[in-house]
C-alpha positions in Angstrom: 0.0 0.0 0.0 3.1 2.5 0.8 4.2 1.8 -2.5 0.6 2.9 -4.0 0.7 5.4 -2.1 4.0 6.7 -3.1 3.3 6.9 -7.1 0.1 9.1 -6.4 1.7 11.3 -4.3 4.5 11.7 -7.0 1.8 11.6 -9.4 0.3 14.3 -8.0 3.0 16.9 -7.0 4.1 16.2 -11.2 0.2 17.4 -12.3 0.8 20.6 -9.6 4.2 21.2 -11.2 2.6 21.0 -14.9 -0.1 22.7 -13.8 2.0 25.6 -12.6 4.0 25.6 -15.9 0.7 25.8 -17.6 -0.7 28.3 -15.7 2.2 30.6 -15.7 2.9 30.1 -19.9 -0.6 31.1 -19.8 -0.1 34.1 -17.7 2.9 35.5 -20.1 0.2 34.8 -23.1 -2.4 36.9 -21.6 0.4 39.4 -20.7 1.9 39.5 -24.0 -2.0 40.1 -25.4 -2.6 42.6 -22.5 0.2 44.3 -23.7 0.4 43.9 -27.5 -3.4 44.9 -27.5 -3.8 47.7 -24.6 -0.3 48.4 -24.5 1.0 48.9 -28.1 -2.7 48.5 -29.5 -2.5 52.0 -31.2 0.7 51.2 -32.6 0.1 47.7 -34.2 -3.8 49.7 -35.2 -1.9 52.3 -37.3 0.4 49.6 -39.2 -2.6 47.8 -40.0 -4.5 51.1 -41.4 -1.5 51.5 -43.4 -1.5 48.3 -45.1 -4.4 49.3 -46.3 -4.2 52.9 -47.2 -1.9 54.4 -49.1 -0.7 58.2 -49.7 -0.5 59.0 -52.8 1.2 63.0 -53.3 -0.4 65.8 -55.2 2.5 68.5 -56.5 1.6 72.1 -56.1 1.7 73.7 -59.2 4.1 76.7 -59.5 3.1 80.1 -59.8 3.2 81.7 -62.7 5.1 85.0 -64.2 4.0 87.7 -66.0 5.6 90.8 -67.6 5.1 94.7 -66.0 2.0 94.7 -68.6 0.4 91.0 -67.3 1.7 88.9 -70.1 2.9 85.5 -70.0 5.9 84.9 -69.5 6.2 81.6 -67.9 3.4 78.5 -67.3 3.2 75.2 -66.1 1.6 72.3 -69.3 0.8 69.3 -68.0 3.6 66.0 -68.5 2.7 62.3 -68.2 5.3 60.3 -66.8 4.9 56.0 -67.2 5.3 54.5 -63.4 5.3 50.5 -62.2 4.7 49.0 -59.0 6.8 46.0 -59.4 5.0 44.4 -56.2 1.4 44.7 -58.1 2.6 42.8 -61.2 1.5 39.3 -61.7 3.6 39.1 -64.8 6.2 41.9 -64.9 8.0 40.8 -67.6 5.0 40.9 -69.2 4.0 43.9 -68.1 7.0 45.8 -69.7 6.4 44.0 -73.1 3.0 45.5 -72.9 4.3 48.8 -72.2 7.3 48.5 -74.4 4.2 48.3 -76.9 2.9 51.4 -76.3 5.4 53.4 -76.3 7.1 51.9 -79.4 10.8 50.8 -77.7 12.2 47.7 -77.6 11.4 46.4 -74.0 13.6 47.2 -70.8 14.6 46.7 -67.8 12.6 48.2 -64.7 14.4 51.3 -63.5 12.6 54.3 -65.2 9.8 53.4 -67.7 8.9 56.9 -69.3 8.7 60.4 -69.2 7.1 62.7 -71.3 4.4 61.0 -72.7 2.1 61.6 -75.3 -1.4 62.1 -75.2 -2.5 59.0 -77.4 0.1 57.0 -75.1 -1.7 57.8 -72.1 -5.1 57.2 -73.5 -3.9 53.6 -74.7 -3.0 53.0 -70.8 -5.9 54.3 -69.4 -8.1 52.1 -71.9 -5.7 48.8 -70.9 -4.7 49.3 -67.9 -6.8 47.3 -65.9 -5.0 44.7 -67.1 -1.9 45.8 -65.9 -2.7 47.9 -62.7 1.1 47.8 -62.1 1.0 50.8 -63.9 0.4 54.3 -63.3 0.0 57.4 -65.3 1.2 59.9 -62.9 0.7 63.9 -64.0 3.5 66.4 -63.4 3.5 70.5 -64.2 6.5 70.9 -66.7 7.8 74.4 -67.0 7.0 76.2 -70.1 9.2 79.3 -70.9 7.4 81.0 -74.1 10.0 83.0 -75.6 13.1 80.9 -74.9 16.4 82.6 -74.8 15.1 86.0 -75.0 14.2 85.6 -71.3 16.3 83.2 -69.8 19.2 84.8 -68.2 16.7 86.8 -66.3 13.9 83.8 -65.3 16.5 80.5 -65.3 15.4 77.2 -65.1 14.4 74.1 -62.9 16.5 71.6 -61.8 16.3 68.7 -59.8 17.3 69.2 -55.5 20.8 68.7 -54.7 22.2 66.8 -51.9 23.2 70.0 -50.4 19.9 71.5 -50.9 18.6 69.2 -49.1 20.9 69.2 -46.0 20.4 73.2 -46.4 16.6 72.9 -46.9 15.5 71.3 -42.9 12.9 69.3 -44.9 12.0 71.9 -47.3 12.8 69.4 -49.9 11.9 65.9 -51.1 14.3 63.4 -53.1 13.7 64.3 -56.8 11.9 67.9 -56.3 12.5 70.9 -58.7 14.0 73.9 -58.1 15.3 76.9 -58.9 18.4 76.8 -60.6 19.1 80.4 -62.1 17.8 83.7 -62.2 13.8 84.8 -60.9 13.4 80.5 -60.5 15.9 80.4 -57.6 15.6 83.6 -55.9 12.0 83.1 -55.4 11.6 79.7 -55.5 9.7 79.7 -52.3 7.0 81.9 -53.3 6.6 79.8 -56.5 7.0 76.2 -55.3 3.8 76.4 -53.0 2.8 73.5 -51.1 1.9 70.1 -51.8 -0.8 68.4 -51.1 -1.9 64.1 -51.1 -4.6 62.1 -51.5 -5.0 59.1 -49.5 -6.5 55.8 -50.9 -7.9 52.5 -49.7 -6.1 49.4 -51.6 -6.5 45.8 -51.4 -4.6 42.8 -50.5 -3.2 42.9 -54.3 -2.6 46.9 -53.4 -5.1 48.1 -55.9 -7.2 51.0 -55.6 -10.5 50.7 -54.0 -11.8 54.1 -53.2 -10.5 57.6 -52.1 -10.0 57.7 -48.2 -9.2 61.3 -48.2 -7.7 64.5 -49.4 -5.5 67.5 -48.7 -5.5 69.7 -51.6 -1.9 71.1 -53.3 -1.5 75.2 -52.7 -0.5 76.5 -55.7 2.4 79.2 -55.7 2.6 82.7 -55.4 2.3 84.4 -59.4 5.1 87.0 -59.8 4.7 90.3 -61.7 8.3 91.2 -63.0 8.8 94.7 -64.3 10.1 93.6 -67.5 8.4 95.3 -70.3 8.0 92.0 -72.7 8.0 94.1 -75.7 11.1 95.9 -75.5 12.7 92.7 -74.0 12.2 90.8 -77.3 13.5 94.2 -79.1 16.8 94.1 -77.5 17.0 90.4 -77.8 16.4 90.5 -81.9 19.6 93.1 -81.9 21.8 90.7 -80.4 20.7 87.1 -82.0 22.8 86.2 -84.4 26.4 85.3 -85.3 29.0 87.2 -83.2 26.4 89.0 -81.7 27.9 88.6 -78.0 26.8 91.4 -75.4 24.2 92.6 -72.9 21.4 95.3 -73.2 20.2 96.8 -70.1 17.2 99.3 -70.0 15.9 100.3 -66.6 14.0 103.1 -65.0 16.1 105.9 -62.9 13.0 106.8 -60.7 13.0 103.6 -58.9 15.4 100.9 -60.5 12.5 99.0 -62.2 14.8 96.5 -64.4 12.4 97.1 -68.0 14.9 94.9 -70.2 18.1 92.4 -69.3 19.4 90.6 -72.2 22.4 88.7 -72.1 23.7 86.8 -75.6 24.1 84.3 -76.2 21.4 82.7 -74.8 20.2 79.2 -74.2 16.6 77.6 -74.4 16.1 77.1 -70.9 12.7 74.4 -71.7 15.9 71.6 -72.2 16.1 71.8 -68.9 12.4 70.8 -68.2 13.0 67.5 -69.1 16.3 64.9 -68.7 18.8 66.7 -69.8 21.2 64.5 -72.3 25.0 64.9 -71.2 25.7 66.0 -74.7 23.6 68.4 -74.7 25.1 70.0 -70.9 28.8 69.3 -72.5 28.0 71.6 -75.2 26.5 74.6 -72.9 29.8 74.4 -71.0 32.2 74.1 -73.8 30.8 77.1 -76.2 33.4 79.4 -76.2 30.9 82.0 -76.1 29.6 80.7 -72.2 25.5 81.1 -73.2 24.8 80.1 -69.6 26.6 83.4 -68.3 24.4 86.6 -67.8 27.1 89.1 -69.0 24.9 91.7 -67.6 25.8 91.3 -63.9 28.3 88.4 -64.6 31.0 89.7 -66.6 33.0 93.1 -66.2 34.4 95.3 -68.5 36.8 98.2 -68.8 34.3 101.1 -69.4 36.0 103.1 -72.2 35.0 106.8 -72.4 31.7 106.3 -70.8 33.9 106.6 -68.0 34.0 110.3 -68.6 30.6 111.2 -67.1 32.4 109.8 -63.8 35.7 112.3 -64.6 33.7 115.0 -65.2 31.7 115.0 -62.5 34.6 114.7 -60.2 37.1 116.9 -61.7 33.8 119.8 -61.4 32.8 118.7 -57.6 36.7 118.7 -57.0 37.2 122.2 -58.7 40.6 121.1 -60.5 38.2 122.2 -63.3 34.9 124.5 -64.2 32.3 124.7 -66.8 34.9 127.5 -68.4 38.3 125.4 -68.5 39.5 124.8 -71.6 42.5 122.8 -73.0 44.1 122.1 -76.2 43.8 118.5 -78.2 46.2 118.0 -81.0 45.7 114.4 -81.2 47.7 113.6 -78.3 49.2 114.8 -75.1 52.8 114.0 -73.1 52.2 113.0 -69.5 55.5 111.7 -67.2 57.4 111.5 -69.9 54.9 108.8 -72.5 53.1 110.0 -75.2 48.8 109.3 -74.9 47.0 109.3 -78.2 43.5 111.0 -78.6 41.2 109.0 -80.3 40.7 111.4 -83.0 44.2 112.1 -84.9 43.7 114.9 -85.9 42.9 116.5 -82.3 39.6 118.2 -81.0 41.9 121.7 -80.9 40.7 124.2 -78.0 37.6 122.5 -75.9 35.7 122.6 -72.4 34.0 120.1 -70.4 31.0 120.2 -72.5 33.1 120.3 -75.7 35.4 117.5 -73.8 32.2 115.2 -73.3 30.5 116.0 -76.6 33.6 114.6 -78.6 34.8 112.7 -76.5 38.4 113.9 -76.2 40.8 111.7 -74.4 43.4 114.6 -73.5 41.0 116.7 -72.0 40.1 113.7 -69.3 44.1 113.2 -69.4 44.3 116.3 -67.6 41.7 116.1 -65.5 42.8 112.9 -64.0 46.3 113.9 -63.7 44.7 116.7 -61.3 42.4 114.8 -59.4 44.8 111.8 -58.5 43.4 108.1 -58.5 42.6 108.5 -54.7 40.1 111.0 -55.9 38.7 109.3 -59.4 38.7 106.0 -56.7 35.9 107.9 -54.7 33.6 109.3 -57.2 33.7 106.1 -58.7 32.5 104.4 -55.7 30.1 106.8 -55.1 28.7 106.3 -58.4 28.0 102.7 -57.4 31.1 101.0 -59.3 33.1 98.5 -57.2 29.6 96.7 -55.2 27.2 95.0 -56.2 24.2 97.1 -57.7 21.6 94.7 -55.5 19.7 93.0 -58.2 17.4 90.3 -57.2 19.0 87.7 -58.9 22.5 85.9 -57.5 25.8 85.9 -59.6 26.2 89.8 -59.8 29.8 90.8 -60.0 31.3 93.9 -58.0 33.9 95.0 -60.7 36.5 96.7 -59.8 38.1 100.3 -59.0 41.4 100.0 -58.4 43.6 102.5 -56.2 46.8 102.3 -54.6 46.1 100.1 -51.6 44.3 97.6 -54.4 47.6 97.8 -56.5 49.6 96.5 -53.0 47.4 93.7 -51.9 46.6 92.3 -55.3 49.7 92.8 -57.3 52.3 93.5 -55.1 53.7 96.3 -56.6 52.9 100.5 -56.2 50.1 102.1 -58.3 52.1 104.1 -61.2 51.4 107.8 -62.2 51.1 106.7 -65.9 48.3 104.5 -65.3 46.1 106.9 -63.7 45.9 108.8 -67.1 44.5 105.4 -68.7 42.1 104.9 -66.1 41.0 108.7 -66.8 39.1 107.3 -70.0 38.1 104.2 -68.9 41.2 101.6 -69.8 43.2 100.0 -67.7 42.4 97.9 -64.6 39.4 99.5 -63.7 35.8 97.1 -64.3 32.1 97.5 -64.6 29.3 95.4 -65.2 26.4 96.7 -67.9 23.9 96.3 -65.0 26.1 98.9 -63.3 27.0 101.1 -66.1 22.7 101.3 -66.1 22.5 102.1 -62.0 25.8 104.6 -62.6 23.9 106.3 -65.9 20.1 106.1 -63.3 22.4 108.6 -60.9 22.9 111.2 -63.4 19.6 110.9 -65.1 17.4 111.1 -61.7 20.0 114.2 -60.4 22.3 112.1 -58.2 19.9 109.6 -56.6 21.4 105.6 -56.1 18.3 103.1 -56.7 18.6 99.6 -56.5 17.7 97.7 -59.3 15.2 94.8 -59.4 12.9 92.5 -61.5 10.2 91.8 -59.3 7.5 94.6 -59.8 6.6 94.7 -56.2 10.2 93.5 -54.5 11.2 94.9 -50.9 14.1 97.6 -52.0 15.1 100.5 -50.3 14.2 103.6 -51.4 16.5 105.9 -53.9 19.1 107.0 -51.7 21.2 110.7 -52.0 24.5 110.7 -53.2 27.1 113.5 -52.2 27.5 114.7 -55.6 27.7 118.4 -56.7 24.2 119.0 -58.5 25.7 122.1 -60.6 28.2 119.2 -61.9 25.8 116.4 -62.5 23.9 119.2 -64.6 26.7 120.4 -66.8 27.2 116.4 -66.8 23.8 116.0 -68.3 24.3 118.6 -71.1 27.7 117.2 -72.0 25.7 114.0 -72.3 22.9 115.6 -74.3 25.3 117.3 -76.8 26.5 114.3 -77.5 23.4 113.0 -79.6 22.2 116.4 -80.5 24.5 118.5 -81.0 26.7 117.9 -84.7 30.1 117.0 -83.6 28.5 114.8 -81.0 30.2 111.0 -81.5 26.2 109.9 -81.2 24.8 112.6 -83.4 24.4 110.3 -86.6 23.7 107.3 -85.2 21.7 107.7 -81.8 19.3 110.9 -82.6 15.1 109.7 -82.1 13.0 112.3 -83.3 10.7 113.3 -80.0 12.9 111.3 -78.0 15.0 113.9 -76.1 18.0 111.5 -75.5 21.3 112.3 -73.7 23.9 109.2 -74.1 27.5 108.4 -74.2 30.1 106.4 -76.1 32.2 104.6 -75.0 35.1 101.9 -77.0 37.5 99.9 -75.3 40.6 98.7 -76.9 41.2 95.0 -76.5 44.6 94.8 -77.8 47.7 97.7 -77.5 47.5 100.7 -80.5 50.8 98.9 -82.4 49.2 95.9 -82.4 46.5 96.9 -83.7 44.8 96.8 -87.9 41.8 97.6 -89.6 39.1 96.7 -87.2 37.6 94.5 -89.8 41.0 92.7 -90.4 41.1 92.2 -86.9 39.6 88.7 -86.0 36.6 88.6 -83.7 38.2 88.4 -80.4 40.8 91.1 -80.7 38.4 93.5 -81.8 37.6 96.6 -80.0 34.3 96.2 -76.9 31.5 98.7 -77.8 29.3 101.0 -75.0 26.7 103.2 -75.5 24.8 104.4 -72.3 22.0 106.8 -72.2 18.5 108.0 -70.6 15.8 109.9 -72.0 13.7 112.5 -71.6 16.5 114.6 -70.6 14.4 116.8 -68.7 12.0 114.3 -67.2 14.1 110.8 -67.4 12.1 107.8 -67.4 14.2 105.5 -68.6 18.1 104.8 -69.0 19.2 101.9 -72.0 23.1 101.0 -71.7 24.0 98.6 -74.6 27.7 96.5 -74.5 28.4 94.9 -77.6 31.6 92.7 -77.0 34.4 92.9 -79.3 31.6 95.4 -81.4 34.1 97.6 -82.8 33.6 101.1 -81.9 30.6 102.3 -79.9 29.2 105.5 -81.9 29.3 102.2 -84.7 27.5 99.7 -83.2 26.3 100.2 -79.5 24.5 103.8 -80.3 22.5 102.8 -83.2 20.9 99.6 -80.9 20.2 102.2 -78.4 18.3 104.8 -80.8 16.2 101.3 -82.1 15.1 100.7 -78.5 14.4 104.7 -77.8 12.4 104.4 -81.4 10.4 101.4 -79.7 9.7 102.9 -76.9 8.7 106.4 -77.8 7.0 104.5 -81.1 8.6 106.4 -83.2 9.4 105.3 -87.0 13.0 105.8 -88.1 12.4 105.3 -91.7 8.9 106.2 -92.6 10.1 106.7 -96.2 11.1 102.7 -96.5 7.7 101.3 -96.6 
C-alpha cells in the first residue's frame, strides 16, 4: 500500500508542477496580449491602417510670371510620366512587353519606364490598364518658358534638388523635387513652389485602388509680376541674335530701379532643362566658347572706355581742378611723365571745355583732369557712383567690378600704383571694371539728379528707397548737357547714329581697346576676339528721365558704330517712333 501510495503522491506533485507551468505560460500569453493589445494596440492599429491605405502626393503647381503689362511669361503644361509597381505585377515581364508596346521601344529593364508621354500613349493605358494595374500614369506641371532665350538669363530654369539642398533645406525638400536653378526660378523659388498636397486611398490585398480615403488639396504658388516690359525685352533680344552678336542690353527706370529689359547673348533655351537633360547636350553649354549660360549683364565686367567720362567729369567739377569755363588744347595727343597718350581722333579736337570734352569725346581733355584729381580721388567718385559693389539686383551671380587704387595695387599685385596708369584709367582703360547692370545704375544717378536706386525685376520686390548721393548737383547738370550734346548737338560722337526724333535723349560712347594701338589693324582685319568692346549708355527725356538703356556689344568695334545705333532702335520702340517712314 506504501508503495501505492508513493506513485500518487508523486503523481500528484508532477500534475501541480505542470499545472504551474501551464498556468504561468498562460499568464505570459495573456500578458503579451494585454500588452500587445492595450499596451502597443495603437501602434500595431496604425500599421494595419497602413496596409491598407496608401498616400498618394499631389504637387503644387508653380506660380506663374507675368511681364510689367500681365503677359505671360512663364506657365506650367501638363507632363505624363509611365510609373510600375513592381510588387502589383502578376507578370512583370510581361508587363514591360505590354508597355514597351505602347510606347514603341524595344522592352527594358525596370528602372525608369517613361517620361514625357504623349497624349495617345496615355489614353492607350488608361483604356488597358486594368489589365496591368502595375502601372500608373502619374501627372506632373512641366515648365514652359514661351519665348526661350530672349528671357532666360533673367527667369532660369528648374533643376532637380541637390544633396546640399537638401541638408540646407531642414525638410524643405523631397528626393527628386525641382528647383530653382538660375535667375527669378531660384531667388524666389519659395514663393513659386507652393505646397503640396496628397490624396489618400484604400487598396486591397493585391494593393489596388479601392476608393478615395481622403484628401489634402496642393497650394498653388505665389504668381510673380516682373517689371520687365516683354516688348522691349524681345526688341533688345532680336539686336543681339545672331552670329557674333555677344553682349548685354540693359534698359531700366532711374526713378525707382525697375529692371524694364536684361538681355544677355548668347542665350540658351532654358525648356531643355524641363525635361532629362542628355550629357551631350550639358557638354556643349559648357564648352561654347561663347559661355550662353553666363548673364554678362551682372556676370561679366568690362573696362568702361570713355563712358567713364561722365564719372571724370563729375569729379574733376565737384573737385574744382576744373569749371564749366576750363578749356585745354587736343592736337591728337598729349605727353604725361614722360609717355606720349594718343587722342582718339588724330587729328585732335583743338581748343575745348567740359561740355566740348564730353560732346567729342576727347581723351586729352580727361588726361588732364585725371592727372589733377589723382586716382585716390577718381577711386571715390567712382565708388560713389556705385562702381566696385554689387548694384543689388534680385538675382545671384552679380559681380562687384573693380576700381582700383593704390592700396588695391599693393594687396593684389604686389607692386605700387604708377602715375602713368592713372591717365589710362581717366578714359576708362586699364584695370578698372564694370558690369552693364552697373553702367545702367551709374547712368540712373545722373539721369534722376544724383539719386542711387537699386535695381530689381520683381515689380513689387522689398528695395530701399532711392538713396542721396554727395554729388555736386551744378556738376551732374553740366554732366547732363555734355551727355545731351552728344546726340544732339553735330560734332556729337552719337549725333548720326543715336538721334530719335521726339525722343529727347542724352547718351554716351564709349570703346574699349582689347589689344595695344601697335598691335593693332583695320578693325575688320582684326579677327573677332581682338576686336575693340562697344558702350553706349544713355537715358531719355533729358528733362524728365524715365528710362536709362546702356548697350555692350563685345568685341563690337567702336561704340558710336554699333552700340549707339541699338540704343536709338530701342528709344524708337519705346517712344513708337518710325525711323524710316520713307522705307515702306
Amino acid at each position: 500500500m506504501r508503495v501505492v501510495r508513493e506513485h500518487r503522491d508523486d503523481l500528484v506533485s508532477r500534475v501541480r508542477v505542470m499545472s504551474a507551468v501551464v498556468t504561468g505560460v498562460l499568464a505570459v500569453i495573456a500578458a503579451g496580449f494585454w500588452f500587445v493589445q492595450l499596451v502597443q494596440g495603437s501602434y500595431y492599429r496604425e500599421l494595419a491602417e497602413n496596409n491598407r491605405l496608401r498616400k498618394l502626393p499631389i504637387k503644387a503647381p508653380r506660380g506663374l510670371i507675368y511681364d510689367r503689362n500681365g503677359r505671360l511669361l512663364v506657365e506650367n503644361v501638363p507632363s505624363y510620366n509611365l510609373m510600375i509597381d513592381r510588387s502589383r505585377a502578376d507578370d512583370l515581364d510581361g508587363s514591360l512587353e505590354f508597355a514597351a508596346g505602347v510606347l514603341g521601344v524595344p522592352v527594358f529593364k525596370p528602372v525608369l519606364v517613361a517620361e514625357n508621354l504623349s497624349l495617345s500613349q496615355v489614353a492607350r493605358l488608361g483604356v488597358e490598364g486594368y489589365e496591368y494595374p502595375e502601372f500608373e500614369v502619374e501627372v506632373q506641371h512641366l515648365r514652359l518658358y514661351r519665348h526661350g532665350g530672349q528671357t532666360a538669363h533673367l527667369l532660369g530654369y528648374l533643376g532637380e534638388v541637390t544633396q546640399d539642398e537638401l541638408d540646407r533645406g531642414n525638410g524643405l525638400y523631397q528626393p527628386g523635387d525641382l528647383v530653382g536653378k538660375k535667375g527669378i526660378e531660384q531667388t524666389y523659388d519659395a514663393e513659386l513652389r507652393g505646397k503640396d498636397g496628397e490624396r489618400v486611398v484604400v487598396v486591397d490585398s493585391r494593393g489596388e485602388l479601392l476608393e478615395e480615403y481622403g484628401r489634402q488639396p496642393a497650394v498653388p504658388g505665389k504668381d510673380l509680376k516682373l517689371s520687365i516690359d516683354l516688348d522691349l525685352q524681345q526688341e533688345a533680344a532680336r539686336w543681339l541674335d545672331g552670329p557674333e552678336k555677344v553682349g548685354s542690353i540693359v534698359a531700366l527706370d532711374p526713378r525707382n530701379g525697375e529692371v524694364l529689359a536684361m538681355v544677355s547673348s548668347p542665350a540658351y533655351n532654358p525648356n531643355i532643362f524641363s525635361r532629362r537633360l542628355l550629357r551631350d547636350e550639358w557638354q556643349a553649354l559648357l564648352d561654347d566658347p561663347n559661355h550662353p549660360l553666363q548673364n554678362r549683364a551682372i556676370q561679366n565686367a568690362y573696362s568702361p572706355g570713355s563712358t567713364f567720362k561722365v564719372i571724370m567729369a563729375t569729379a574733376g567739377l565737384s573737385e574744382h581742378v576744373v569749371d564749366e569755363h576750363s578749356r585745354a588744347f587736343c592736337a591728337g595727343g598729349a605727353v604725361f611723365y614722360g609717355r606720349l597718350f594718343r587722342c582718339w581722333k588724330k587729328g585732335g579736337h583743338g581748343s575745348v571745355d567740359v561740355h566740348g570734352a564730353i560732346r567729342g569725346s576727347c581723351d586729352v581733355y580727361f588726361y588732364g583732369v585725371g592727372q589733377r584729381l589723382g586716382i585716390d580721388r577718381i577711386a571715390k567718385y567712382a565708388r560713389l557712383f556705385g562702381l566696385g559693389s554689387k548694384a543689388g539686383l534680385d538675382i545671384s551671380g552679380e559681380k562687384r567690378g573693380l576700381v582700383p587704387d593704390p592700396e588695391w595695387s599693393l594687396k593684389m599685385r604686389k607692386m605700387p600704383w604708377y602715375a602713368g596708369e592713372t591717365i589710362s584709367v581717366s578714359i576708362g582703360q586699364g584695370p578698372i571694371l564694370i558690369t552693364p547692370l552697373q553702367m545702367a545704375s551709374m547712368t540712373a544717378t545722373i539721369a534722376n539728379g544724383g539719386y542711387r536706386v537699386v535695381p530689381h525685376l520683381v515689380k513689387d520686390a522689398a528695395v530701399p528707397p532711392p538713396q542721396k548721393v554727395p554729388l555736386d548737383p551744378a556738376a551732374l547738370k553740366a554732366v547732363r548737357q555734355g551727355m545731351w550734346a552728344v546726340v544732339n548737338e553735330p560734332g556729337g560722337t552719337g549725333y548720326n547714329s543715336a538721334r530719335v526724333p521726339g525722343a529727347d535723349m542724352a547718351g554716351k560712347t564709349g570703346t574699349v581697346q582689347v589689344i595695344a594701338q601697335a598691335q593693332r589693324l583695320d578693325a575688320k582685319a582684326l579677327p573677332f576676339k581682338y576686336r575693340d568692346h562697344a558702350w553706349f549708355t544713355s537715358f531719355a527725356p533729358v528733362d524728365d528721365p524715365r528710362v536709362v538703356v546702356v548697350v555692350f556689344a563685345e568685341h563690337g568695334g567702336s561704340g558710336s558704330h554699333t552700340a549707339a545705333p541699338i540704343a536709338q532702335a530701342l528709344y524708337a520702340k519705346l517712344f513708337k517712333v518710325d525711323l524710316h517712314p520713307t522705307a515702306r
